[in-house]
matplotlib code that plots the C-alpha trace (Angstrom):
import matplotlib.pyplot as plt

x = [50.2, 49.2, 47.8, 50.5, 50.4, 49.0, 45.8, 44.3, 46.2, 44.9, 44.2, 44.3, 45.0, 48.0, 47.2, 43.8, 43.3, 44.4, 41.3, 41.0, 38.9, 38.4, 40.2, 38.9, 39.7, 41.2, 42.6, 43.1, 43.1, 41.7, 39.1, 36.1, 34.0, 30.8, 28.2, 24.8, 23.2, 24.5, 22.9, 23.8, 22.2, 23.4, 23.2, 20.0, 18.8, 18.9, 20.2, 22.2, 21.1, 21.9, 23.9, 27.2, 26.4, 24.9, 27.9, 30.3, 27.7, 27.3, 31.4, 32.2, 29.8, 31.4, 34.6, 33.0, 31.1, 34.7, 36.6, 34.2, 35.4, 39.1, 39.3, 40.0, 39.3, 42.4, 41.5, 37.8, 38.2, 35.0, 32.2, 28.5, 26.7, 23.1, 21.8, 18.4, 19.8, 22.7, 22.5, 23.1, 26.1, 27.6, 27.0, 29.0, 31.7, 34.3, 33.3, 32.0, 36.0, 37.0, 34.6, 35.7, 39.4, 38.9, 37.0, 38.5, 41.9, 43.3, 42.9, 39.8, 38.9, 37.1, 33.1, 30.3, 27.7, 23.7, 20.6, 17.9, 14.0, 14.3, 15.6, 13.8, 14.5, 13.0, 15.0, 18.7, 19.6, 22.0, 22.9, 26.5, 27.5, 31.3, 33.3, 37.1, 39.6, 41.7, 45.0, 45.3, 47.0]
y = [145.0, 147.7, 151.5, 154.1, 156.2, 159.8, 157.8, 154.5, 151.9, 151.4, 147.8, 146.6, 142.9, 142.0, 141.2, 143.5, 146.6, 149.7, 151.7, 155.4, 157.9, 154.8, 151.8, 148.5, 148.4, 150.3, 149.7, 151.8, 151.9, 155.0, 156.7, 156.5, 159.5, 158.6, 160.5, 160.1, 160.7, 163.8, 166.0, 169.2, 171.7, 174.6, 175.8, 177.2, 173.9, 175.6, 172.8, 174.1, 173.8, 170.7, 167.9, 169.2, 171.9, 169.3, 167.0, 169.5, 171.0, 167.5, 167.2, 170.1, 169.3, 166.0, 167.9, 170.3, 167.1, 165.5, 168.4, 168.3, 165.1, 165.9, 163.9, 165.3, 164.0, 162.2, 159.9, 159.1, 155.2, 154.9, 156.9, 155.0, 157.4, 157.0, 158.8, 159.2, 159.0, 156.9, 158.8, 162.0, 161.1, 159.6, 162.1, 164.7, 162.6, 164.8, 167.6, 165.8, 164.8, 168.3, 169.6, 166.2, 167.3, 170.7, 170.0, 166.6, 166.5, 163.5, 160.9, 158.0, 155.8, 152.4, 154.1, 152.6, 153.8, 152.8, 154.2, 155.0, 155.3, 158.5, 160.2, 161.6, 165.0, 165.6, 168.3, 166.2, 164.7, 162.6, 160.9, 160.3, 158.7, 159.1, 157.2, 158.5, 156.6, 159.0, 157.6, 157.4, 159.8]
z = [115.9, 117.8, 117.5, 116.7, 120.1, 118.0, 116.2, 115.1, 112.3, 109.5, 108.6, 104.9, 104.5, 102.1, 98.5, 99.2, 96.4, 98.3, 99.1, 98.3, 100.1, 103.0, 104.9, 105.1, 108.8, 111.7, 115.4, 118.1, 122.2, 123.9, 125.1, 122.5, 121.2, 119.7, 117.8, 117.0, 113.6, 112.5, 109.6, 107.6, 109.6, 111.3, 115.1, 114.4, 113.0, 109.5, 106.7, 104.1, 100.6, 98.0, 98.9, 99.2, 101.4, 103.6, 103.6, 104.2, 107.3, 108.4, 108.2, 110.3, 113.0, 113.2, 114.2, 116.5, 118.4, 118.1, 119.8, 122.8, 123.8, 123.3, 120.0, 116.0, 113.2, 112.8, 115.7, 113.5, 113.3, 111.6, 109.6, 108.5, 105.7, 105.3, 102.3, 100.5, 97.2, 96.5, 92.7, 94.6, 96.3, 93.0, 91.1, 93.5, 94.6, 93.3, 94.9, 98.4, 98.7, 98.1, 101.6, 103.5, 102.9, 103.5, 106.6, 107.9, 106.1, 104.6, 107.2, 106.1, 108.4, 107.4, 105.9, 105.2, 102.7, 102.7, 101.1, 103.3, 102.4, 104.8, 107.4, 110.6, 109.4, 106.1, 104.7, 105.5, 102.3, 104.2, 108.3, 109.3, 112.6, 113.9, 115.8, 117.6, 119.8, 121.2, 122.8, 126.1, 128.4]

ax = plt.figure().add_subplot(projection="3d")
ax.plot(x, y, z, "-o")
ax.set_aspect("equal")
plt.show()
């Protein structure tokens, strides 16, 4: 199989549960836009307040890192969380999905999700590294 030339393929063996809000795998050839640990603060280095705020903060400077390098989030092939407090992401999933739409639309790469002891900054309540393959020209 091979990528579909305007973003990655999402990979999800037969007989395998179809996953919501992720993908078990994807595959794509491009150029590749990486990011580090991002976290929900603003250009001022301000973090937004409560979890949600955060994710959504963390979210859209995903995108803005993403469009730098030529890439949206549709080409995201992957997304690791790392969280503080898996509770806290739990308990705010319905709302967390509404700001990832809103900010990143409705395409989910594969995601993984850990709990952390902490994070670097001690005000982030969570860490998300990207990953893009953009098609090649």
């Amino acid at each position: 199989m091979s990528a579909v030339d305007d973003g990655p393929e999402v990979l999800n063996p037969k007989h395998w549960p179809v996953p919501k809000g992720y993908a078990n795998g994807m595959m794509a050839e491009g150029r590749i836009v990486v990011t580090g640990g991002i976290v929900g603060w603003d250009e001022t280095g301000a973090f937004a307040d409560g979890f949600v705020a955060q994710a959504r903060q963390v979210l859209e400077n995903i995108r803005t890192i993403l469009a730098e390098g030529g890439a949206e989030p549709r080409h995201l092939v992957r997304l690791t969380w790392y969280v503080v407090d898996m509770d806290e992401y739990l308990a705010n999933l319905r709302e967390l999905g509404r700001a990832y739409r809103e900010v990143l639309g409705t395409h989910y790469p594969a995601m993984a999700l850990v709990q952390v002891v902490r994070l670097v900054e001690k005000a982030a309540r969570l860490e998300v590294e990207a990953t893009a393959v953009v098609p090649g020209r």
